[in-house]
VOKE-351952 format. One line per 5 residues: number of its first residue (from 1); their letters; for each residue x, y, z of N, C-alpha, C. Coordinates in nm, 3 decimals, padded with zeros to 5 digits. Example, Ala and Ser with C-alpha at 12.3 -4.5 7.8 and 13.67 -1.06 7.14 Angstrom:
2
1	as	01.319,-00.569,00.780,01.230,-00.450,00.780,01.320,-00.330,00.780; 01.285,-00.225,00.708,01.367,-00.106,00.714,01.290,00.003,00.787
END
This chain:
250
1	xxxxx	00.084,-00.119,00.000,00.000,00.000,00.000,00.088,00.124,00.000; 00.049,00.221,-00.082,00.115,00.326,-00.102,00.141,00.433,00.023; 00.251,00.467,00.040,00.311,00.552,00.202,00.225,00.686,00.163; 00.185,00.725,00.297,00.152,00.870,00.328,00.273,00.973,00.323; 00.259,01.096,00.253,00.360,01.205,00.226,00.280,01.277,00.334
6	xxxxx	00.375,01.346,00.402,00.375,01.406,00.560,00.455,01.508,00.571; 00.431,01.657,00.543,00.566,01.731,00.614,00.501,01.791,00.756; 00.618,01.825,00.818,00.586,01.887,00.978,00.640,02.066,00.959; 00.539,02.165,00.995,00.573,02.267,00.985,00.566,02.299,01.141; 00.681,02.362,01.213,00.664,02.430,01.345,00.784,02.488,01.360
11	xxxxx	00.797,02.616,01.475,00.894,02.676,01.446,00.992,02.612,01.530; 00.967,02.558,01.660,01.069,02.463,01.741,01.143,02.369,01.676; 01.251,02.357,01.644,01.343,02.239,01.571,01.329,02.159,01.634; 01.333,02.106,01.839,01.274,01.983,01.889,01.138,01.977,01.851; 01.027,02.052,01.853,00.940,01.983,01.835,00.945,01.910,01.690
16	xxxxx	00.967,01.972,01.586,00.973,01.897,01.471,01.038,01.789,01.455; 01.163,01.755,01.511,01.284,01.611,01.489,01.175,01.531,01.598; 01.124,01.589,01.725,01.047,01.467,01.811,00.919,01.402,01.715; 00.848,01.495,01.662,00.752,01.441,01.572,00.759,01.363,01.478; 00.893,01.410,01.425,00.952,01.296,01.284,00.960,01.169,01.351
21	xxxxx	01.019,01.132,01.455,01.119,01.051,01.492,00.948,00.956,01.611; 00.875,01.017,01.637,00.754,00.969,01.728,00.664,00.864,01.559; 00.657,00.964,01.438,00.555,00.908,01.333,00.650,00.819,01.264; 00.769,00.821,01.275,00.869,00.653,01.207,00.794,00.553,01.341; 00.824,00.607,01.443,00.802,00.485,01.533,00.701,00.417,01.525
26	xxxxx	00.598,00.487,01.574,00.451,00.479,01.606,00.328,00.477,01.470; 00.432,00.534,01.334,00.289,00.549,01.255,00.395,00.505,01.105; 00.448,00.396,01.108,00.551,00.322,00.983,00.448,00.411,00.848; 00.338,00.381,00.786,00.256,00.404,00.714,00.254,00.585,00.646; 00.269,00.664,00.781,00.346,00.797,00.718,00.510,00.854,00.673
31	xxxxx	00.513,00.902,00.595,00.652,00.923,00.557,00.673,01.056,00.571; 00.790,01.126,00.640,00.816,01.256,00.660,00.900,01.289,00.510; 00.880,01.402,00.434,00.902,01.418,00.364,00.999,01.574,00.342; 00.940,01.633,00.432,00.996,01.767,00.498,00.942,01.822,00.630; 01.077,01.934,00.627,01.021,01.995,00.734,01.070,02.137,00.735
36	xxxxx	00.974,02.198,00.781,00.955,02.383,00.793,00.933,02.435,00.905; 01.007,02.584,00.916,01.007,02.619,01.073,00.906,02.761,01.057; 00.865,02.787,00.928,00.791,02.951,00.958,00.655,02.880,00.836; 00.587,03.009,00.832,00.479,03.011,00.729,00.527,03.020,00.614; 00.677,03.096,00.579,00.694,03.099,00.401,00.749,02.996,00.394
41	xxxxx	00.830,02.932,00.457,00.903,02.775,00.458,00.798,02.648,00.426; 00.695,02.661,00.494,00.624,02.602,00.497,00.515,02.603,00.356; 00.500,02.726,00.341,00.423,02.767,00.184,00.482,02.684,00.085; 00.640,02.694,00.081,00.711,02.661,-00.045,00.747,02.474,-00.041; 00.753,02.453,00.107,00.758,02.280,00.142,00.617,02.220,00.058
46	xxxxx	00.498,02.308,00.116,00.335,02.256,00.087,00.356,02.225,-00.093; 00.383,02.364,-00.121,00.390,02.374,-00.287,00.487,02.288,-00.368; 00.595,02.247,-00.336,00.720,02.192,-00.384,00.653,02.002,-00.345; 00.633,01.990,-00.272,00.606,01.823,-00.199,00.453,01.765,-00.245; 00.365,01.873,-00.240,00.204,01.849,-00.236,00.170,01.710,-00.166
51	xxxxx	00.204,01.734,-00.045,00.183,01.630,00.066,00.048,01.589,00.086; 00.054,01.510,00.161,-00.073,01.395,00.139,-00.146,01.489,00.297; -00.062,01.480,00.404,-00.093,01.523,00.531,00.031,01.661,00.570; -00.018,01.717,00.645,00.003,01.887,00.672,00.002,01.871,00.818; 00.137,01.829,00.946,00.116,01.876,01.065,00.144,02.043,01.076
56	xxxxx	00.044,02.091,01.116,00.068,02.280,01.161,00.062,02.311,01.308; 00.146,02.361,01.315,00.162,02.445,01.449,00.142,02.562,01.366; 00.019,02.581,01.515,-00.084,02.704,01.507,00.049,02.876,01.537; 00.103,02.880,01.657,00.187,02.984,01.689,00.287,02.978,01.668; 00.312,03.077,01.530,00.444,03.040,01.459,00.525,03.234,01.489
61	xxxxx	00.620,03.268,01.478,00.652,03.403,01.452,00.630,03.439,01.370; 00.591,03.557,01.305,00.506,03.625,01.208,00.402,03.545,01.184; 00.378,03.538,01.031,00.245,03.418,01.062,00.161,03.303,01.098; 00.109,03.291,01.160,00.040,03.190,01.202,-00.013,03.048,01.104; -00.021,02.945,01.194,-00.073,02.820,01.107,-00.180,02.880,01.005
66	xxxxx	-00.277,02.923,01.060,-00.391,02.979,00.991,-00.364,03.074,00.908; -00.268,03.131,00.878,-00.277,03.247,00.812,-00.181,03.170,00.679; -00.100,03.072,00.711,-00.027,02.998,00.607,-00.158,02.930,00.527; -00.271,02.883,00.568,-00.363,02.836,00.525,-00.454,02.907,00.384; -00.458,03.051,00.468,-00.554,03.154,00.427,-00.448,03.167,00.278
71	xxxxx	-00.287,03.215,00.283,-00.259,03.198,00.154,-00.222,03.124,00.087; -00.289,02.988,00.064,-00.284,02.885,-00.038,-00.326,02.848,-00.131; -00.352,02.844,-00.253,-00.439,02.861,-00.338,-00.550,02.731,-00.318; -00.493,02.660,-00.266,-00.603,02.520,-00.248,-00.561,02.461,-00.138; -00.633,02.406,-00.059,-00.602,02.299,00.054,-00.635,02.167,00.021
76	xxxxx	-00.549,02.086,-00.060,-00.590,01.989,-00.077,-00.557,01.853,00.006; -00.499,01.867,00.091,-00.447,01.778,00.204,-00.490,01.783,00.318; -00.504,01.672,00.441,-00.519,01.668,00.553,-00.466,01.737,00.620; -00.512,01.788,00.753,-00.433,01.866,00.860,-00.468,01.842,00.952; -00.340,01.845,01.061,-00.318,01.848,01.215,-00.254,01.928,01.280
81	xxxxx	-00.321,02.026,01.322,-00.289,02.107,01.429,-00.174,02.054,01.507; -00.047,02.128,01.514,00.015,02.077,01.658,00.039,02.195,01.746; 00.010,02.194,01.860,00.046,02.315,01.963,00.035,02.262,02.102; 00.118,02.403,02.159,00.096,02.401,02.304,-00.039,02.454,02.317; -00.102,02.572,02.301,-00.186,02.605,02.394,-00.307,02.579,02.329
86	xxxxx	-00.424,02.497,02.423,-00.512,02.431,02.390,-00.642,02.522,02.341; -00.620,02.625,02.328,-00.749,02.765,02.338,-00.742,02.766,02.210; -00.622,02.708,02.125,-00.638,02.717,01.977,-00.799,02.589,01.920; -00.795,02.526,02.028,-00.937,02.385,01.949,-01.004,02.445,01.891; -01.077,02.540,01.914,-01.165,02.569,01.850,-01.169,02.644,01.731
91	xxxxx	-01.050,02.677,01.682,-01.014,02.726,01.589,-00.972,02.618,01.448; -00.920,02.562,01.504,-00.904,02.423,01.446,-00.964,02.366,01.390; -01.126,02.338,01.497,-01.214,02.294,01.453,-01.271,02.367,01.309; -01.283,02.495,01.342,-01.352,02.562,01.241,-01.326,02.558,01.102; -01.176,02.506,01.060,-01.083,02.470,00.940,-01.115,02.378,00.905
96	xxxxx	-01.160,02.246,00.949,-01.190,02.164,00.935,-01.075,02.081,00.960; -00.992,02.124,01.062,-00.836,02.039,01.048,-00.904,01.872,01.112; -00.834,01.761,01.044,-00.891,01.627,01.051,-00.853,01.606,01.252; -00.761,01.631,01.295,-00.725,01.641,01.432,-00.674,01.769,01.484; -00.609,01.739,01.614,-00.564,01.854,01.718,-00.449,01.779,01.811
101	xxxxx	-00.391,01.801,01.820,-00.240,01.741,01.873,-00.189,01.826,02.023; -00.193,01.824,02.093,-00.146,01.919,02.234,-00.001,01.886,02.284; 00.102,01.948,02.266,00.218,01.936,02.301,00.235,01.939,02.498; 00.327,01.841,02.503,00.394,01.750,02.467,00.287,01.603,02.420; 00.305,01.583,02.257,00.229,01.475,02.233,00.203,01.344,02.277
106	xxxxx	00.139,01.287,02.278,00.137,01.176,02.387,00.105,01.046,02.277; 00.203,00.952,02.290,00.149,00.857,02.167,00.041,00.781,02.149; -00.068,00.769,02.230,-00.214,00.698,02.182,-00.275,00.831,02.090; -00.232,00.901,02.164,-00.364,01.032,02.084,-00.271,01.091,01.939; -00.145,01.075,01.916,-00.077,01.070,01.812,-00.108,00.945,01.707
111	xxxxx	-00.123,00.830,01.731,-00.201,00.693,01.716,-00.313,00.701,01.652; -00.438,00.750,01.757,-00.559,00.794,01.701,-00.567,00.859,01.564; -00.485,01.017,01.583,-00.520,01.133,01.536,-00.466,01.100,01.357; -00.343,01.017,01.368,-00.308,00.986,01.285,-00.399,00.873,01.150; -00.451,00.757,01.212,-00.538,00.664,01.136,-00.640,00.774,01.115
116	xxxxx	-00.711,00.846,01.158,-00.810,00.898,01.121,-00.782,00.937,01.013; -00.707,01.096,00.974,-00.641,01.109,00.875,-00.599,01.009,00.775; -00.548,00.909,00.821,-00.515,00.790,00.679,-00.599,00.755,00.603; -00.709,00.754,00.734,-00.840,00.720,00.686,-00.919,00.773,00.582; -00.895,00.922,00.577,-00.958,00.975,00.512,-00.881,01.032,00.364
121	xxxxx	-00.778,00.945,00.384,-00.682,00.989,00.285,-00.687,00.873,00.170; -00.702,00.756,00.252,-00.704,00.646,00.139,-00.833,00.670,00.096; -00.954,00.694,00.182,-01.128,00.730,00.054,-01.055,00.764,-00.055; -00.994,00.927,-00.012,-00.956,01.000,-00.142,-00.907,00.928,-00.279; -00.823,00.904,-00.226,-00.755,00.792,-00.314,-00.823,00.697,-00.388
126	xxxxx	-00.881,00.626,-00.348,-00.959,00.525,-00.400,-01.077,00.555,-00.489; -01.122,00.700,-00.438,-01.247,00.789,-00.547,-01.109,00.828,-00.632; -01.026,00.888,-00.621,-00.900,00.882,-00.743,-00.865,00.792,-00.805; -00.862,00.705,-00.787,-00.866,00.555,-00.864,-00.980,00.540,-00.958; -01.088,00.529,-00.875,-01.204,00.543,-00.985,-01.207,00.631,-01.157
131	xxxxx	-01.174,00.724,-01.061,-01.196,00.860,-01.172,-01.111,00.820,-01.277; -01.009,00.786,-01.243,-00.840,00.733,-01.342,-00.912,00.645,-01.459; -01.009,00.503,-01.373,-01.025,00.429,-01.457,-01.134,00.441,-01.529; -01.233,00.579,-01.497,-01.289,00.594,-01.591,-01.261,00.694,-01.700; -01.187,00.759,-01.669,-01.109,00.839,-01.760,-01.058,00.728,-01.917
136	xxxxx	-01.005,00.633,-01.836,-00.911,00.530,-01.946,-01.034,00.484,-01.987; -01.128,00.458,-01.985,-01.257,00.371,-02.026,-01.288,00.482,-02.184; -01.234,00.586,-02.201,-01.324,00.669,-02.302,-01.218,00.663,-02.397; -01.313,00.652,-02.532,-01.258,00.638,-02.625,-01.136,00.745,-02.662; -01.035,00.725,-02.726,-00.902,00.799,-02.758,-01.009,00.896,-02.862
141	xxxxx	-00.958,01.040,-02.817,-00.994,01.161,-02.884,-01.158,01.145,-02.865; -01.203,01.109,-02.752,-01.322,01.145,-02.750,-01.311,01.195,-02.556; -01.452,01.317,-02.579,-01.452,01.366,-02.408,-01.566,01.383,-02.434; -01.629,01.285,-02.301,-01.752,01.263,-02.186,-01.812,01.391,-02.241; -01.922,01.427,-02.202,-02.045,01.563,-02.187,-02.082,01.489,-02.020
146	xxxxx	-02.015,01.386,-01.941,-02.046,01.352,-01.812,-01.945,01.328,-01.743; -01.944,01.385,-01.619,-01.855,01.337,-01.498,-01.902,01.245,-01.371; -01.818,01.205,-01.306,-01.881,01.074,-01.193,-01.809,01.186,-01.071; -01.908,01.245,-00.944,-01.873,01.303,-00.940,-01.861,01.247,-00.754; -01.758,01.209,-00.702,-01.717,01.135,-00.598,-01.802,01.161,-00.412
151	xxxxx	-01.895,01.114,-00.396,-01.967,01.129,-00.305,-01.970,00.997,-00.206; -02.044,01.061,-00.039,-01.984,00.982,00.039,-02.058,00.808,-00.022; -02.170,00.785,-00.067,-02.173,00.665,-00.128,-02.123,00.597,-00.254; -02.076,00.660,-00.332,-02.019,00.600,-00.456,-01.949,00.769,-00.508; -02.001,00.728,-00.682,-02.035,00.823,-00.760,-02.126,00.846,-00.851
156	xxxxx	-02.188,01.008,-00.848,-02.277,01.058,-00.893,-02.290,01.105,-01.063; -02.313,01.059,-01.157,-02.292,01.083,-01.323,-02.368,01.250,-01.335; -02.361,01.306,-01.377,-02.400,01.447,-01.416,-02.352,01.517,-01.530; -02.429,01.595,-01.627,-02.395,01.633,-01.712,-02.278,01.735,-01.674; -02.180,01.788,-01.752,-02.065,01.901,-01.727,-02.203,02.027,-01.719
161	xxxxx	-02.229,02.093,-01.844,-02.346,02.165,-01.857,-02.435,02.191,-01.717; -02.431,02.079,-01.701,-02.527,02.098,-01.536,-02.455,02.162,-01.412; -02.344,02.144,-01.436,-02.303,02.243,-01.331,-02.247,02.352,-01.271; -02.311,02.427,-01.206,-02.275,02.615,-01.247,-02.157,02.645,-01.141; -02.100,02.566,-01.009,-02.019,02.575,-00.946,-01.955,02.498,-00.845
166	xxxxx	-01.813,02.514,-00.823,-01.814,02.432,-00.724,-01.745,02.478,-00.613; -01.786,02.511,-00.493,-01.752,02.575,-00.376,-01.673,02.475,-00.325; -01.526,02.516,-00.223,-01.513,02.501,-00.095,-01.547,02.535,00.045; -01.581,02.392,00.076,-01.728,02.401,00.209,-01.726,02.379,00.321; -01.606,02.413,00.409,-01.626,02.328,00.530,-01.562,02.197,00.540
171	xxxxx	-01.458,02.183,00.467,-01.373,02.057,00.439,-01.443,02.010,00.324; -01.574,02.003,00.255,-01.588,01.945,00.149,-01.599,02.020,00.008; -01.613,01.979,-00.081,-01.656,02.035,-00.237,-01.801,02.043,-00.238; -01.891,02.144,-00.224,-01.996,02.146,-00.294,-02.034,02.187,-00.425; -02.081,02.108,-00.533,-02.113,02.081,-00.611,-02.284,02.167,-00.663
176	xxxxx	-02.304,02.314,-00.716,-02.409,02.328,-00.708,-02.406,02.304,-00.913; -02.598,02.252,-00.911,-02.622,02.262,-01.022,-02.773,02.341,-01.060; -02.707,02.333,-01.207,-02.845,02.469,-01.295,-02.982,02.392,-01.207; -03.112,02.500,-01.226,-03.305,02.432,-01.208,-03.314,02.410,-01.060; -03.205,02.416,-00.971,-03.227,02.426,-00.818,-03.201,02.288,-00.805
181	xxxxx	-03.142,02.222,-00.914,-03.116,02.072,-00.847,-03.028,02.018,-00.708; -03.039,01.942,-00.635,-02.976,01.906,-00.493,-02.847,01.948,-00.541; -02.795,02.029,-00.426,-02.614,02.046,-00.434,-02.571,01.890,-00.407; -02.423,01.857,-00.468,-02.361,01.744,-00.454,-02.226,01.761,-00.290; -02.256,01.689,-00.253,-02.135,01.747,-00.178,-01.990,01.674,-00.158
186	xxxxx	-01.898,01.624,-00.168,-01.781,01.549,-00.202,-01.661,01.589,-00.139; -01.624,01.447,-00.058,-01.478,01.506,00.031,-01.374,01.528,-00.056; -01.379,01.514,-00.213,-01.235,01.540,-00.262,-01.204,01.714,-00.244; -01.097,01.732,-00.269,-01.099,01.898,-00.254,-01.097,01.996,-00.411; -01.153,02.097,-00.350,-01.188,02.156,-00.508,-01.048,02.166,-00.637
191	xxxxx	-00.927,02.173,-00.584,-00.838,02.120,-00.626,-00.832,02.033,-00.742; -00.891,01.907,-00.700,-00.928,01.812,-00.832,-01.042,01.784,-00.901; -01.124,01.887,-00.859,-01.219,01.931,-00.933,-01.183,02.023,-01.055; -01.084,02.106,-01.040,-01.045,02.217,-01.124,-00.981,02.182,-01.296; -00.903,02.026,-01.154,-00.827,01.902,-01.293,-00.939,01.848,-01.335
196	xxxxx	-01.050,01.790,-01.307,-01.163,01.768,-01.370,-01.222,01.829,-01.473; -01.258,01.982,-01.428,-01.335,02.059,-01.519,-01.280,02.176,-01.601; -01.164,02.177,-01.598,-01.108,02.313,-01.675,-01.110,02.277,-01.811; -01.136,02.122,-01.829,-01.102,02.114,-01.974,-01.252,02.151,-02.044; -01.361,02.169,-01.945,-01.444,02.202,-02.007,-01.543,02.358,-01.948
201	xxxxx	-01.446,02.430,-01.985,-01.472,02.552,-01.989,-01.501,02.619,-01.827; -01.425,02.544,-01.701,-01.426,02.621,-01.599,-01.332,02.651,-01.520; -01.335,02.776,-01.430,-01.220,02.873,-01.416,-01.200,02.836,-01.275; -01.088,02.851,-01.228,-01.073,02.930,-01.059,-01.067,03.021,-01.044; -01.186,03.123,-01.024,-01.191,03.212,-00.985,-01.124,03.307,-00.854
206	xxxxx	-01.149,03.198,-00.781,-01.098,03.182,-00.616,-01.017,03.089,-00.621; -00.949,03.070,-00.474,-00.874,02.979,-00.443,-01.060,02.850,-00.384; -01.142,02.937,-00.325,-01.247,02.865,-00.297,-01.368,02.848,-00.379; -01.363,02.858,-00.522,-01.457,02.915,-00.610,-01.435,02.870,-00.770; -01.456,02.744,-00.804,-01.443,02.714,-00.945,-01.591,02.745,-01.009
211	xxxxx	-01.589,02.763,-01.142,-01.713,02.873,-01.178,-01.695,02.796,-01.330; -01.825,02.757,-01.387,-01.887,02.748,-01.529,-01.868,02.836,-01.614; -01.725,02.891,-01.710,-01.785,03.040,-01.759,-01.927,03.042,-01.830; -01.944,02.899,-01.871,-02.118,02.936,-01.952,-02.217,02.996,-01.909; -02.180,02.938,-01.752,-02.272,03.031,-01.652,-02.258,03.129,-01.616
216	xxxxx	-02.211,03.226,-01.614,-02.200,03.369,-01.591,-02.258,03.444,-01.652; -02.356,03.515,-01.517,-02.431,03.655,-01.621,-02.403,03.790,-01.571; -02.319,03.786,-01.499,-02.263,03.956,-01.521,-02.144,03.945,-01.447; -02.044,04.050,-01.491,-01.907,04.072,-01.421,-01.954,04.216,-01.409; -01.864,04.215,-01.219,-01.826,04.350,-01.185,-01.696,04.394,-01.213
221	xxxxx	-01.675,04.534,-01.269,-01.573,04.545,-01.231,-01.536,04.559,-01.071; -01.584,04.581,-00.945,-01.545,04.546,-00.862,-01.466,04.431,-00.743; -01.458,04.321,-00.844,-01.464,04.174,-00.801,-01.489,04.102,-00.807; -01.635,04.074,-00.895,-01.693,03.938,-00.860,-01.801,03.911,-00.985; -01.864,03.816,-01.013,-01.928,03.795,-01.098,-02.068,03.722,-01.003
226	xxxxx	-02.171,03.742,-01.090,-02.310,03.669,-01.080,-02.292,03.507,-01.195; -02.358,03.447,-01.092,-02.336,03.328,-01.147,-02.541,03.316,-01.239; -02.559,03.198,-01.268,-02.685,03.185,-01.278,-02.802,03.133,-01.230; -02.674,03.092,-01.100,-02.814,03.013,-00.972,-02.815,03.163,-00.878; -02.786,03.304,-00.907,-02.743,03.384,-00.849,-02.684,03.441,-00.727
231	xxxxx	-02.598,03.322,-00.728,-02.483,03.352,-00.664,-02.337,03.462,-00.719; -02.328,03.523,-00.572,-02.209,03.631,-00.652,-02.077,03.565,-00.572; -01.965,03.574,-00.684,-01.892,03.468,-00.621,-01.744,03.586,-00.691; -01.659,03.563,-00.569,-01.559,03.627,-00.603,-01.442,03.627,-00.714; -01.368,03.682,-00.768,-01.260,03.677,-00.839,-01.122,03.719,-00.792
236	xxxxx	-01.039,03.659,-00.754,-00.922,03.748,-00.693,-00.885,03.824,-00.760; -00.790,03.937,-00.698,-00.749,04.045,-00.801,-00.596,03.975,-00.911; -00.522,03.860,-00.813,-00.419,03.809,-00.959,-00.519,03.737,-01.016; -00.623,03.755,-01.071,-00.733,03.636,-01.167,-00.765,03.735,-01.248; -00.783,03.861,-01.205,-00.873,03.958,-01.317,-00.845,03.921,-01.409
241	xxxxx	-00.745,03.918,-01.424,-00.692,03.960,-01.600,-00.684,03.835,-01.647; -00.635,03.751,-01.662,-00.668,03.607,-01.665,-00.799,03.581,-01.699; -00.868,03.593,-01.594,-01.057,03.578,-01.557,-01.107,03.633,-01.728; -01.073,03.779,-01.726,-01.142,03.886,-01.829,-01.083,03.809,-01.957; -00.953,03.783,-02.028,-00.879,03.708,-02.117,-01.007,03.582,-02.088
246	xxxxx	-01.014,03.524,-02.061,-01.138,03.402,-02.085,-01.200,03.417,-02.134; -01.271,03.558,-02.080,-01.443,03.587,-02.096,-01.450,03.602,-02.252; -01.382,03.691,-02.257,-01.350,03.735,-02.408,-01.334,03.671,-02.525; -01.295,03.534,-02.507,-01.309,03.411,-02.579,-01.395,03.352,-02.572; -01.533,03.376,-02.518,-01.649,03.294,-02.498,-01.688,03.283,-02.621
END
């Protein structure tokens, strides 16, 4: 079975070598891959490795776990909080980080915190598998007008056409489509949704915000566009121009 990619970001050099040296012991199945002591270290480890799992320590000098978060263009990996002070939980929670780690770590709850995460790493995987082999199932020089679109019971077939967006939600992908049909909702991250659908005409608007251009019925110049389930959904400002270069080719 294929190893978990793992880097440890914290600014303590013991805490990071104890963590490496606790997840060889205790968790064979993850592999440390790097390690980072600030938020830009850590930016360029995330980006350079595209790790499977993300330990963060929350109180870093200058920026914070969370704020390394806030500038990422995608979160497509698991996360675990590591810290001393426990007033961060609830913050944690709110990210949707898969655990919470309290220094000095203690190895059952390192144990725990860890399978969970695996856990939710091999689903991924395995709805990635799927997708792979249906990808290979289609004829050479021919592309679907349908995607299978990875939900907690299987997968869901849907026309491309049918769908006007896809949000990041609270740890999941929601999936909205045209006529008010049920949103889809899907633990993969919008990330590989983007590899999914760009080939058929949709953008990242956001780092949290992939968008139908078919669907779009008005751009502001202020930011943001109306979608056609009328939702107004943002555009970053490095996208404008990019974004507008699209439109223009419609």
């Amino acid at each position: 079975m294929a190893m978990i990619n793992a880097v440890i970001i914290d600014d303590e050099e013991h805490a990071r070598l104890t963590l490496s040296a606790k997840l060889g012991q205790y968790c064979p199945e993850v592999q440390v891959t790097g390690l980072a002591a600030d938020a830009d270290a850590g930016q360029e480890l995330i980006e350079a490795h595209r790790p499977d799992l993300v330990f963060l320590d929350v109180a870093m000098p200058g920026d914070s776990g969370f704020d390394l978060l806030q500038r990422l263009e995608s979160v497509d990996f698991e996360i675990i909080f590591v810290t001393g002070f426990d007033h961060y939980a609830i913050d944690a929670i709110s990210v949707c980080a898969i655990g919470y780690l309290l220094k000095p770590i203690q190895q059952e709850a390192l144990i725990q915190t860890v399978h969970r995460a695996v856990e939710r790493i091999r689903q991924r995987q395995d709805h990635e598998r799927n997708i792979r082999l249906l990808e290979n199932l289609q004829q050479p020089g021919q592309q679907s007008n349908k995607i299978g679109i990875p939900v907690e019971s299987g997968l869901v077939f849907i026309a491309v056409g049918e769908v006007v967006r896809c949000d990041a939600y609270q740890g999941v992908t929601k999936v909205v489509r045209l006529n008010k049909a049920p949103d889809l909702l899907s633990a993969y991250p919008i990330g590989e949704f983007v590899r999914l659908l760009e080939p058929y005409g949709f953008f990242l608007a956001h780092r949290s915000h992939l968008v139908n251009l078919s669907h779009i019925v008005q751009y502001s110049r202020e930011g943001y566009v109306i979608m056609e389930d009328g939702a107004k959904v943002p555009v970053s400002k490095r996208k404008r121009s990019e974004f507008l270069q699209r439109l223009t080719r419609l």
